[in-house]
C-alpha positions as CSV (number, residue, x, y, z in Angstrom):
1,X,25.2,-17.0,-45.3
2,X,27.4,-19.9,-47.1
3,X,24.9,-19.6,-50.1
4,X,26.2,-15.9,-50.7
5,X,29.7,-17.2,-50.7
6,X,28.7,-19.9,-53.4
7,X,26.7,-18.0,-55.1
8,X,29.6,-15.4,-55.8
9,X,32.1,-18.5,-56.9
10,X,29.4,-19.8,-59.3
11,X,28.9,-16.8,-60.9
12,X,32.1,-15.5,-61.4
13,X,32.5,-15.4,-65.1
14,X,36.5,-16.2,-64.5
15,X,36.5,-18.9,-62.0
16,X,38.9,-21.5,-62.8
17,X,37.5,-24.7,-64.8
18,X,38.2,-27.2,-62.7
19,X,37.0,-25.2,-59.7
20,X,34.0,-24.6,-61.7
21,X,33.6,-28.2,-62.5
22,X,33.8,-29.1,-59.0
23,X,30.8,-27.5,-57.5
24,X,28.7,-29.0,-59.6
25,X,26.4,-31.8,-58.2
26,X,28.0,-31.1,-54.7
27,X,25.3,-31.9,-52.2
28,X,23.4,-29.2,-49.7
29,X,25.9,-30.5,-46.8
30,X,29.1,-30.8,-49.1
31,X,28.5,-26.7,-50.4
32,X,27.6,-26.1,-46.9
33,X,31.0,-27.4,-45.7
34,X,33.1,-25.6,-48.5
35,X,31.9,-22.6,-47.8
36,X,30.7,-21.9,-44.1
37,X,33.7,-20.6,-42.9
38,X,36.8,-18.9,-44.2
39,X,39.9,-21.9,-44.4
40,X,41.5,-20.5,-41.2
41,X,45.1,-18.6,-41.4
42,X,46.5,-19.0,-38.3
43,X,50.0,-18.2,-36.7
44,X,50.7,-22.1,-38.4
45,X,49.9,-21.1,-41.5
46,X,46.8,-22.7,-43.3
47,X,46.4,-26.2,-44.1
48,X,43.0,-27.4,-45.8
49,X,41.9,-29.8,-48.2
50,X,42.4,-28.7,-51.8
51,X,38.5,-28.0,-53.9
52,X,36.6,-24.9,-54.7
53,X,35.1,-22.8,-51.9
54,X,36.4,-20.6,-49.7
55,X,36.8,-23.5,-46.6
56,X,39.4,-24.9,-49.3
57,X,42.4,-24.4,-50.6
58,X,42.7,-23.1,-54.1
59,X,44.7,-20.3,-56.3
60,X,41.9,-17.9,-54.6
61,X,42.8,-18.7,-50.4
62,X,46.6,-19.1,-51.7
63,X,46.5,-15.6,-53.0
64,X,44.5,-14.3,-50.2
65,X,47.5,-15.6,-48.4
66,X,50.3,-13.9,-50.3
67,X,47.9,-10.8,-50.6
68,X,48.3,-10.7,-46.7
69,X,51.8,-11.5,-46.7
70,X,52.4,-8.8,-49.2
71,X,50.8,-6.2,-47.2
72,X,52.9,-6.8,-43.9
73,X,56.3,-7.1,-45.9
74,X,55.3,-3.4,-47.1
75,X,54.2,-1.9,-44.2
76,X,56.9,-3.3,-42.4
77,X,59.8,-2.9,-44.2
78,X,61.4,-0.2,-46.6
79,X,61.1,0.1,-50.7
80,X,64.5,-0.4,-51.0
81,X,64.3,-3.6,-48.8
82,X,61.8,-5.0,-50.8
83,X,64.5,-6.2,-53.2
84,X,65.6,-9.0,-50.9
85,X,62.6,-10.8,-52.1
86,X,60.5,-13.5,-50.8
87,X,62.1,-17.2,-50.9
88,X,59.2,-20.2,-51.8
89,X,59.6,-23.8,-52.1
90,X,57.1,-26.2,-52.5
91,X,56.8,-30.1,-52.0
92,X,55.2,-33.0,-54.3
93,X,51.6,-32.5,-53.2
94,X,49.5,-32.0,-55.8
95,X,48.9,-28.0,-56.8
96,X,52.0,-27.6,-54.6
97,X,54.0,-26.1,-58.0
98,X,51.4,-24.1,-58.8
99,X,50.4,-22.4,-55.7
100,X,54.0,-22.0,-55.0
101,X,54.1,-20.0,-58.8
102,X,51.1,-18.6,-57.4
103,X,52.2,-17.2,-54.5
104,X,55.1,-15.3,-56.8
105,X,52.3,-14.0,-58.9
106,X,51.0,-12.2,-56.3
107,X,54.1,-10.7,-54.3
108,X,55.3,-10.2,-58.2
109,X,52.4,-7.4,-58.0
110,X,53.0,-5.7,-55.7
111,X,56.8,-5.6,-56.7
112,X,58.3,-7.9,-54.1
113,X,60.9,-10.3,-55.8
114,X,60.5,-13.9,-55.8
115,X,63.1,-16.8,-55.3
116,X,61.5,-19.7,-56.9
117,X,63.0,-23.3,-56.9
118,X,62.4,-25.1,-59.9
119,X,61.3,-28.8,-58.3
120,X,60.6,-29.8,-54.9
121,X,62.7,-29.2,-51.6
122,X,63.0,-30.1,-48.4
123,X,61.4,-27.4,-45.6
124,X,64.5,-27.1,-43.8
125,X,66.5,-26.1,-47.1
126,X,64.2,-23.2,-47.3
127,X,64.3,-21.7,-43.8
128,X,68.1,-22.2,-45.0
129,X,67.7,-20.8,-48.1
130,X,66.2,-17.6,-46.4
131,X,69.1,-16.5,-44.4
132,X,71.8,-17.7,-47.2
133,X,70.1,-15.3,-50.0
134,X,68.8,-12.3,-46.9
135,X,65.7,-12.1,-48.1
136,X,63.0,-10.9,-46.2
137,X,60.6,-13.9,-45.6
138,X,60.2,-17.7,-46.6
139,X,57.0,-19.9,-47.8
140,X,56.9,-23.0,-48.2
141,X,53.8,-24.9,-49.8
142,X,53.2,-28.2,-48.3
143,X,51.1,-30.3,-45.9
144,X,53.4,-32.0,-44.4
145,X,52.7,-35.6,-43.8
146,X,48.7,-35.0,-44.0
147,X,46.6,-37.4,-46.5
148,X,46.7,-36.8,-50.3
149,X,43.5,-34.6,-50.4
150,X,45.6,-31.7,-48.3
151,X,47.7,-29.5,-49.0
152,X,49.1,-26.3,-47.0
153,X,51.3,-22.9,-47.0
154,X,53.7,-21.6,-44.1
155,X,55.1,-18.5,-43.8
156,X,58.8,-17.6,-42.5
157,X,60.6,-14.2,-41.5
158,X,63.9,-13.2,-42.1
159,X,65.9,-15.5,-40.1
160,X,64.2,-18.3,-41.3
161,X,61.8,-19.1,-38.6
162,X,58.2,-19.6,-39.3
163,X,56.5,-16.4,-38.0
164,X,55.8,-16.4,-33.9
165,X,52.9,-15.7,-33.0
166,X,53.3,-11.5,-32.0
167,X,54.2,-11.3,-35.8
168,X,52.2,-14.0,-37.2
169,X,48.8,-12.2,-35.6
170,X,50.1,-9.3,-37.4
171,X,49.8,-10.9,-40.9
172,X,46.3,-12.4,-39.9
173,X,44.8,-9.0,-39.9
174,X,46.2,-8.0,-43.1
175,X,45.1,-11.7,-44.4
176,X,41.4,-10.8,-42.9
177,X,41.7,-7.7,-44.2
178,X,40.9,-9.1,-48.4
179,X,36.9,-10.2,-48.5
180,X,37.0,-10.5,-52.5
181,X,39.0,-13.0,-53.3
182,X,38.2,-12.7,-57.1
183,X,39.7,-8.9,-56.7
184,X,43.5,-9.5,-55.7
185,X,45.9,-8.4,-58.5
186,X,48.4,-11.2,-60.5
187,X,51.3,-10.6,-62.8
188,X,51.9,-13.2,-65.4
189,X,54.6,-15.3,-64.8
190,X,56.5,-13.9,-68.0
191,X,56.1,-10.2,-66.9
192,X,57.6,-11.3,-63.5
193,X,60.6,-12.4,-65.3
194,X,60.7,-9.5,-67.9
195,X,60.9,-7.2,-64.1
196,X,63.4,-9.3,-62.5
197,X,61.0,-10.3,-60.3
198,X,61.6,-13.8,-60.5
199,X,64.7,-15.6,-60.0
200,X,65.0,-19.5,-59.8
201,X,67.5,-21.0,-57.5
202,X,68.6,-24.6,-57.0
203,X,72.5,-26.4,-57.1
204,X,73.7,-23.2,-55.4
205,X,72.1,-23.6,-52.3
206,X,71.6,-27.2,-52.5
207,X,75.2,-27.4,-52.2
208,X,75.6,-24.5,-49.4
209,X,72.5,-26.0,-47.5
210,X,74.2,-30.1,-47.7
211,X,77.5,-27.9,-46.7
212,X,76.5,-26.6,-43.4
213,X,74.1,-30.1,-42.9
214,X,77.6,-31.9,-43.0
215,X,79.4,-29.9,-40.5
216,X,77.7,-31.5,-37.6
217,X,79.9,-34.6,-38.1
218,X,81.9,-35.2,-35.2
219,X,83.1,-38.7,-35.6
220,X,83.3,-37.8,-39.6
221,X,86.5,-40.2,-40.4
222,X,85.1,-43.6,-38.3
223,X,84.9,-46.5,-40.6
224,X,81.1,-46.7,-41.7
225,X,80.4,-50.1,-41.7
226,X,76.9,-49.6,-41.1
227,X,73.8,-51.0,-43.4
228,X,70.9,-48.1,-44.1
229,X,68.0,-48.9,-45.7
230,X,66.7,-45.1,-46.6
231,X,62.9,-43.8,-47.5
232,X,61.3,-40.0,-48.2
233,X,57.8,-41.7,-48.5
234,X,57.6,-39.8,-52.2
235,X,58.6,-37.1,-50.7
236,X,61.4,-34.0,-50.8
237,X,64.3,-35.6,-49.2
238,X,64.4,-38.5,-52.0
239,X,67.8,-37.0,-53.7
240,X,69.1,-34.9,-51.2
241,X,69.0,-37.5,-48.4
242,X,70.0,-39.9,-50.6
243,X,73.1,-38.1,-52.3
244,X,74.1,-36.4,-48.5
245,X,74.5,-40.3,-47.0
246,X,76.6,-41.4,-50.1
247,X,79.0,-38.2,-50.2
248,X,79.4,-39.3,-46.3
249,X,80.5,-42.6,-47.4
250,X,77.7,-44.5,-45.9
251,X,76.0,-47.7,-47.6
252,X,72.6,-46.7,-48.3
253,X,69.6,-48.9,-49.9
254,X,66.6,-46.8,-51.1
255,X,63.1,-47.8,-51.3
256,X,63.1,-47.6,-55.1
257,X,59.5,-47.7,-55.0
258,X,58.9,-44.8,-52.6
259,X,61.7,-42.3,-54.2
260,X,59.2,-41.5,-56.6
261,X,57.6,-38.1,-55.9
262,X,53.9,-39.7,-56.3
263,X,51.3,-37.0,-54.9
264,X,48.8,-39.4,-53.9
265,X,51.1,-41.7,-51.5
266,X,50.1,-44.8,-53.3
267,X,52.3,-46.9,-51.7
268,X,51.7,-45.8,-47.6
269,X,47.9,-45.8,-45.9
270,X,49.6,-42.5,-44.4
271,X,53.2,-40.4,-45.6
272,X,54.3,-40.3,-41.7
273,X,56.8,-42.0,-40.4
274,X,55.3,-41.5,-36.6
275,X,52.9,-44.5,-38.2
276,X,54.2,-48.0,-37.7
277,X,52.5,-49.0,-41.6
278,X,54.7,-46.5,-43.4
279,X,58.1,-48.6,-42.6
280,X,56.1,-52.0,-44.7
281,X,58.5,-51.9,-47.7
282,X,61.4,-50.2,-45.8
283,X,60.9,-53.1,-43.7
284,X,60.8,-56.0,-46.4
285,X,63.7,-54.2,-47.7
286,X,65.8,-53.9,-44.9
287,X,65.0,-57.8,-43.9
288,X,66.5,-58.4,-47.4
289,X,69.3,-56.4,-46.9
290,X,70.1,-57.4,-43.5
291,X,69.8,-53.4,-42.6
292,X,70.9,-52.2,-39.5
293,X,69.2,-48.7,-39.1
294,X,65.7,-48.0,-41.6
295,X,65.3,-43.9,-42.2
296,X,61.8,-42.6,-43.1
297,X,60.9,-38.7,-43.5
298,X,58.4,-37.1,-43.9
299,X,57.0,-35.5,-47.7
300,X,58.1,-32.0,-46.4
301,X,61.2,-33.5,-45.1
302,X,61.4,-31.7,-41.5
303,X,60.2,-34.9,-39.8
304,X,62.5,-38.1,-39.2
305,X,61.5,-42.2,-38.1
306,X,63.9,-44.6,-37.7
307,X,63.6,-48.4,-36.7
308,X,66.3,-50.1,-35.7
309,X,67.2,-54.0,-36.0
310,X,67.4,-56.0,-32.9
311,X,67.3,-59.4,-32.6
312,X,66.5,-60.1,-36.2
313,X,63.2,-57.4,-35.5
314,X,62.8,-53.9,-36.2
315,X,61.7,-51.5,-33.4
316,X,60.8,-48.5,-34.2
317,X,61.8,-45.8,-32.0
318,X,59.7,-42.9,-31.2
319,X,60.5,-39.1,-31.2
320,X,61.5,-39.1,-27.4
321,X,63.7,-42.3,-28.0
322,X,65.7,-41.1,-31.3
323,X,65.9,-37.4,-29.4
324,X,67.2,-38.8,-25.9
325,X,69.9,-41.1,-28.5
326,X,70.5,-37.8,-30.0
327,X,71.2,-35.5,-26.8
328,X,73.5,-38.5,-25.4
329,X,75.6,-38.9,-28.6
330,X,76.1,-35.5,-29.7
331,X,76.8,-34.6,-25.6
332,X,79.2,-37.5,-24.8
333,X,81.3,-37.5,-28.1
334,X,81.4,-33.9,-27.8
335,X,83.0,-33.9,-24.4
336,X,85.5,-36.8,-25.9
337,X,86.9,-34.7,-27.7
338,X,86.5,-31.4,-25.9
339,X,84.0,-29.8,-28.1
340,X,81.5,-29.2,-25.0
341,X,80.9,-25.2,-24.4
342,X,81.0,-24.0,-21.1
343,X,77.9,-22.3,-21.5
344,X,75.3,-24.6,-24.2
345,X,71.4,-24.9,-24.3
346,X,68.8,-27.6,-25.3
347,X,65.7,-27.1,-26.7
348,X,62.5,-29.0,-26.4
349,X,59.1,-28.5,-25.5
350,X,56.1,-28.6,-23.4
351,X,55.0,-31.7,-24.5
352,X,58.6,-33.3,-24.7
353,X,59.7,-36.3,-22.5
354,X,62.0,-35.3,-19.8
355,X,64.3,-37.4,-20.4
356,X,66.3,-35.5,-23.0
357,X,66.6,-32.7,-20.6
358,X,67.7,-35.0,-17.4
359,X,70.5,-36.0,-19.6
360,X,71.1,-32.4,-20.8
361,X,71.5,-31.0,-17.3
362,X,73.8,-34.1,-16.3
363,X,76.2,-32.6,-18.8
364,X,75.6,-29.1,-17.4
365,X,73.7,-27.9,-20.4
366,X,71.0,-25.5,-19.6
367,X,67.4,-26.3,-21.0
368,X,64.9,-24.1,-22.3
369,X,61.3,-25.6,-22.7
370,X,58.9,-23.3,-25.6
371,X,55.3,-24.3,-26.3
372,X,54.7,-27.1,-29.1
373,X,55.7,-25.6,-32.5
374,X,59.2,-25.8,-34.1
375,X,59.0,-21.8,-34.1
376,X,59.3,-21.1,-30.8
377,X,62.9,-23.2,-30.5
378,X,63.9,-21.3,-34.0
379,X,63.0,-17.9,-31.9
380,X,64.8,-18.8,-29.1
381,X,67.9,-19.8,-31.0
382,X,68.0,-16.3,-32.3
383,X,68.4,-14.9,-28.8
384,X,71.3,-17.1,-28.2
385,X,72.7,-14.9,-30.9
386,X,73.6,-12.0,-28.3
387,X,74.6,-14.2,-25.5
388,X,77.5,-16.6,-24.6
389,X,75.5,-19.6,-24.7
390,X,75.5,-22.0,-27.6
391,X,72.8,-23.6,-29.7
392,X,73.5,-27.2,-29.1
393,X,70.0,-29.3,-30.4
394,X,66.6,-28.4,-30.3
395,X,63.7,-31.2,-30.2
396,X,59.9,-32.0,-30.3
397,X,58.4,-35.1,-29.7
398,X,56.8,-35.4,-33.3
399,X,60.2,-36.5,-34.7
400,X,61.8,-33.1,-34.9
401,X,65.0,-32.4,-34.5
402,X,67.7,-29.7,-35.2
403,X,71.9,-29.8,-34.5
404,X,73.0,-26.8,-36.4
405,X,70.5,-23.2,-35.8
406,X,71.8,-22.3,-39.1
407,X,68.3,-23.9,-40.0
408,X,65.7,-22.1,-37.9
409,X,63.0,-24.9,-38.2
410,X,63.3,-28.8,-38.0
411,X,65.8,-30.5,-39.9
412,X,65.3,-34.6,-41.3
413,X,68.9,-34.2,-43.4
414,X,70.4,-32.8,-40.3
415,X,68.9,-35.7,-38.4
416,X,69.7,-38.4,-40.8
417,X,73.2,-37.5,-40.8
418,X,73.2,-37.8,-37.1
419,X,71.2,-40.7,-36.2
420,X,73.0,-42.6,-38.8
421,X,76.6,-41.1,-37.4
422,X,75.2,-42.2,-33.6
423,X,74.3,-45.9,-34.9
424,X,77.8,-46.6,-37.0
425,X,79.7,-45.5,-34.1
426,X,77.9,-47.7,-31.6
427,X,77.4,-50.1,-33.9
428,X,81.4,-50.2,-34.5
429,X,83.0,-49.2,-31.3
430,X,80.8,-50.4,-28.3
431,X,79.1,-53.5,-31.1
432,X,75.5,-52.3,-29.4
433,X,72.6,-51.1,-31.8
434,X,70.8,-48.1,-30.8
435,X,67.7,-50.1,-28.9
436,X,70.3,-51.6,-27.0
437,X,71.9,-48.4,-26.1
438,X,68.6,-46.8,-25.5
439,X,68.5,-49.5,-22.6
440,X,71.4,-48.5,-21.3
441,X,70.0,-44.7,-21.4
442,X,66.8,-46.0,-19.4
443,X,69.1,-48.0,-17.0
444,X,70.8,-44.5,-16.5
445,X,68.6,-41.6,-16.6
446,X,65.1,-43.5,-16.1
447,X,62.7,-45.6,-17.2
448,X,61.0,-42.3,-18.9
449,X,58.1,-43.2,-21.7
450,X,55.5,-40.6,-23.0
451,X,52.1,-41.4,-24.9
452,X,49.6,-39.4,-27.3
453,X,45.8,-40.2,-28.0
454,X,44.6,-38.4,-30.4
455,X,41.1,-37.5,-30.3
456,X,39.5,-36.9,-33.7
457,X,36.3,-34.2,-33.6
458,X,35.6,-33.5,-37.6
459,X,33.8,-30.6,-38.9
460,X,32.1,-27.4,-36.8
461,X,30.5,-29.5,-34.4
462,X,33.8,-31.5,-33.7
463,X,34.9,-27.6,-33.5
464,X,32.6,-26.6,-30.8
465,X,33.4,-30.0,-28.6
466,X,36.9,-29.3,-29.0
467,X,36.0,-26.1,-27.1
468,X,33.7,-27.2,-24.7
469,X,36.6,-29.8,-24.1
470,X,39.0,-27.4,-22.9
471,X,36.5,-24.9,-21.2
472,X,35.9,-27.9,-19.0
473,X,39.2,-28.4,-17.8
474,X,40.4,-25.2,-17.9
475,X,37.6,-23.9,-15.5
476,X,37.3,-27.2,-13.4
477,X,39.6,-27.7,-10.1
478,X,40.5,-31.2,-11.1
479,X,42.5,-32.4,-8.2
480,X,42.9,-36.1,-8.6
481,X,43.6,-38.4,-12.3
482,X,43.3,-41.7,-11.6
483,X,44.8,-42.3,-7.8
484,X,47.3,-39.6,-8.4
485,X,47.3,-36.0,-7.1
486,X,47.5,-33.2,-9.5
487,X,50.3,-31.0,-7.9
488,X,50.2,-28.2,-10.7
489,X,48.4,-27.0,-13.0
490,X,49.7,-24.4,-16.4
491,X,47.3,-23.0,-18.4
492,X,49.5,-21.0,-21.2
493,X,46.0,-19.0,-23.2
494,X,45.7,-17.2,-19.5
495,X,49.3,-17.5,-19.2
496,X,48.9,-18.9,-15.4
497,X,50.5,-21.2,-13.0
498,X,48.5,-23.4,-10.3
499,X,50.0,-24.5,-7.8
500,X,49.7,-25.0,-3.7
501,X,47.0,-22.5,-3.5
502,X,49.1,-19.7,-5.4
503,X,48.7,-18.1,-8.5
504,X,52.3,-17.4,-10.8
505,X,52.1,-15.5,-14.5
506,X,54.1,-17.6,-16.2
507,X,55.9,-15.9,-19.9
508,X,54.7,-17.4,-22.9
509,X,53.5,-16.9,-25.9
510,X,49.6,-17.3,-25.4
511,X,48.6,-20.2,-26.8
512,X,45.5,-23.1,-25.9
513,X,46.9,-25.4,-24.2
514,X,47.1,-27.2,-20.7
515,X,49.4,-28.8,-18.8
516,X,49.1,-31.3,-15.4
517,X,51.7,-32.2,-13.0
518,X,51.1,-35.1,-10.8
519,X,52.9,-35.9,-8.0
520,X,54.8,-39.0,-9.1
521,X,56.9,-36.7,-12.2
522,X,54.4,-37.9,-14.4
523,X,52.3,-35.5,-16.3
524,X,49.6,-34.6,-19.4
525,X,48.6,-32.2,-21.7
526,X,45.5,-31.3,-23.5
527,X,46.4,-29.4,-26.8
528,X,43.9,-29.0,-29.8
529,X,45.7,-29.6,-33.2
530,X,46.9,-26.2,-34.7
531,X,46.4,-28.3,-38.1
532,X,44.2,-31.0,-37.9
533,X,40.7,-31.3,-37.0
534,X,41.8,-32.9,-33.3
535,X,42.3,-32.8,-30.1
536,X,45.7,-34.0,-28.6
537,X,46.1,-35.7,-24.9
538,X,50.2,-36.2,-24.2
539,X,50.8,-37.9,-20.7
540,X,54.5,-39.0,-19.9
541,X,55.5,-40.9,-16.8
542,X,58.5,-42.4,-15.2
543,X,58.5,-46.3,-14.0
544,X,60.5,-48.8,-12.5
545,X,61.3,-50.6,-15.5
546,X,59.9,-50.5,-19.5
547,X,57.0,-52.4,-19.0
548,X,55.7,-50.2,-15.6
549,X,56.3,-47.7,-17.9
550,X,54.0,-48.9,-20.5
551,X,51.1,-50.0,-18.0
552,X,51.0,-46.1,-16.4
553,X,51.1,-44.2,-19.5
554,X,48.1,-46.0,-20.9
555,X,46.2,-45.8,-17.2
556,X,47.5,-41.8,-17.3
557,X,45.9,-41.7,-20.9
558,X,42.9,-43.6,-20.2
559,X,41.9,-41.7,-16.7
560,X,42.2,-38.2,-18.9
561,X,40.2,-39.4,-22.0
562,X,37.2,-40.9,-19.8
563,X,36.5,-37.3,-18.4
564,X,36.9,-36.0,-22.1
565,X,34.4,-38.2,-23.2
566,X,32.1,-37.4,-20.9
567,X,32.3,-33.4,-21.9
568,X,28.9,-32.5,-23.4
């Protein structure tokens, strides 16, 4: 079957070049792997390594894509309303500009307007950018903080939240709906503009988007005595982040080295700041510096790290740390100076330490938990918008973080901004760095710490095992892990709730996943990656101290792995 797909693409008198080029020489199991499956559109979008064949991502799947994309937008929305165009931004991955122009080639045909930036952005500035200009829909062209080889496209609606998964599913069909991928209609990039159906956009809603980033200040006029070494690991944030701390009047360092939008990442093994090797340089700077607070992001700029220096070391501080820092500043200060609603909502997820929302609810904020995915807190932010609540943060565990909804995804400026507010103000009032007022969190709320194992499974066969993985447990009555009971059990693809003998529909979005309660408040998750070709165990736990902690989130870990390894 995969030889009929190549066989098209190597006959194709048009193909591009380099495409061309590229499947030459390939070994049987190389063509076999470009081409046995369709690169997968899902409600995340599609992310795939960049090559020839259909299994990659190229100007053919990219236009597949926006083909799709095109299709819904009509049959969705009026003529008339197809004016309010289509807002695309890109990051520094390589073929990110052009699939970005791509993508505007496409929708360009079918007469759907384009807003185009001329360079990189951040993600967050275009779910921004969507609402500010009204347009009908969002993409953005990135793969986040994936390896150098990938590279990805994400698709958001009109308030600037990536698609759900009701509408997303939609778009899918229309997606599946294009077989020949050599048959999709293009405009030229100079007839686009000869229509008006191109416009490019930049200082405007730079300025707007930094704007509404600044108004989460709340102690805006404290003396900022605080040292900040800052990083976008080559990535989007490099001038915005940059320019957004200085205008604030903070004193920030930059990596020189890694403000350089370098597609290949030469300086980090991986562009994440969840991984302890990409803070090297921020660390050699900051140790130079005498830093008090290092700030890595992610290429697309949605993602935040920080490390922190304590006793002449820098810890890095996970997503749940810097999240729980970010729920008690923004809660306490606000109540200081009686900015607390009556009526206000936090937002994690399923996979989230519960910390965050003990300290929510001790401040009589209401918390809403979604499944994983940034999309499901931007949906539910939207509701608020016929109800007395208020938005007041929204947080994932993979460094994600939101303070103002006017950005319907996650937000690194917004974070940086905050984090960096949180540590100058402890830092100058209570002389305590953030590690040491995370202690003081624990000594408060709970010695709460969470841990991920990831569990790699490449190709179609690491496919099928992912499966079998999660067939396993979903059908199995396992009633112990380790020495500790499983009290409840939520399995959100049949949308049901286990527990005591009884049987509750719970109301999600269907997605497959798995959750475990035990009976000590601890808990894990099974959740294959939507993006990566993994599965993803997340226990959390409570303890008596940091280092209990520690010892029963690897145990919790450990117990759940040895039965996944034992899946066949």
């Amino acid at each position: 079957m995969w030889r009929e797909e190549y066989q098209k693409w190597i006959n194709y008198q048009d193909l591009d070049k380099n495409l061309k080029n590229e499947l030459i020489n390939k070994s049987e199991k190389e063509l076999e792997d470009m081409f046995y499956t369709t690169l997968s559109f899902g409600t995340g979008g599609m992310r795939g390594i960049l090559g020839a064949g259909i299994n990659r991502l190229n100007i053919y799947t990219i236009r597949r894509a926006n083909n799709g994309l095109a299709q819904y937008l009509i049959n969705t929305y009026k003529k008339e309303d197809l004016n309010r165009g289509v807002v695309i931004a890109h990051d520094n991955r390589h073929m990110s500009k052009e699939f970005a122009v791509e993508s505007a080639k496409v929708l360009g045909a079918y007469g759907i307007k384009s807003y185009l930036f001329t360079d990189l952005r951040p993600t967050p500035e275009l779910s921004f950018a969507v609402r500010y200009l009204k347009a009908l829909a969002g993409i953005v062209v990135t793969a986040s903080h994936n390896p150098p080889e990938y590279n990805g496209y994400k698709i958001y609606d009109e308030y600037g939240c990536q698609y759900t998964p009701r509408y997303a599913n939609v778009i899918i069909e229309y997606v599946n709906q294009t077989e020949d991928l050599f048959s999709i209609k293009t405009k030229t990039l100079e007839a686009l503009k000869k229509d008006s159906l191109v416009e490019y956009i930049d200082e405007e809603i730079d300025n707007a988007y930094l704007d509404l980033v600044k108004s989460i200040a709340i102690n805006k006029n404290i003396n900022k005595g605080i040292k900040i070494v800052f990083t976008p690991l080559h990535g989007t944030s490099g001038y915005l982040g940059k320019r957004l701390l200085e205008e604030e009047g903070y004193t920030v360092f930059p990596v020189e080295e890694q403000m350089v939008n370098d597609p290949n990442f030469s300086t980090v093994k991986l562009p994440n700041p969840e991984e302890k090797s990409a803070y090297e340089l921020a660390i050699k700077l900051g140790q130079k510096k005498r830093a008090d607070l290092l700030i890595a992001t992610d290429p697309d700029a949605d993602r935040l790290g920080i490390a922190v220096l304590d006793n002449d070391e820098y810890v890095l501080l996970n997503g749940n740390q810097t999240g729980a820092l970010l729920i008690y500043y923004i809660l306490t200060q606000k109540q200081k100076h009686n900015l607390l609603p009556k009526k206000g909502v936090v937002f994690n997820t399923i996979v989230t330490s519960d910390l965050g929302a003990k300290i929510a609810r001790s401040f009589n904020m209401d918390v809403i938990s979604t499944l994983t995915g940034f999309k499901f807190i931007g949906e539910q932010a939207r509701y608020l918008e016929t109800e007395e609540r208020e938005f007041i943060f929204g947080y994932e565990e993979s460094y994600g973080y939101v303070i103002n909804d006017g950005v319907r995804d996650k937000d690194s400026l917004q974070a940086i901004l905050m984090i960096s507010e949180a540590a100058n103000y402890y830092l100058e009032v209570e002389n305590k760095n953030l590690n040491q007022k995370l202690q003081e969190i624990y000594e408060i709320y709970g010695f709460y710490l969470e841990g991920l194992k990831n569990v790699h499974l490449l190709g179609k066969s690491g496919q099928e095992q992912i499966s079998k993985i999660m067939d396993y447990f979903r059908n199995t009555n396992i009633e112990k892990m380790g020495n500790k009971k499983i009290v409840k059990k939520e399995d959100y693809l049949l949308l049901k709730r286990y527990s005591n003998k009884t049987i509750e529909t719970i109301d999600f979005d269907k997605s497959n996943v798995l959750k475990y309660y035990l009976e000590d408040e601890s808990w894990f998750v099974l959740r294959p990656s939507g993006t990566e070709p993994k599965l993803k165990i997340y226990a959390g736990v409570i303890g008596n101290s940091v280092n209990d902690s520690k010892h029963q989130v690897d145990k919790l870990l450990k117990d759940v792995y040895e039965i996944v390894e034992k899946v066949e």
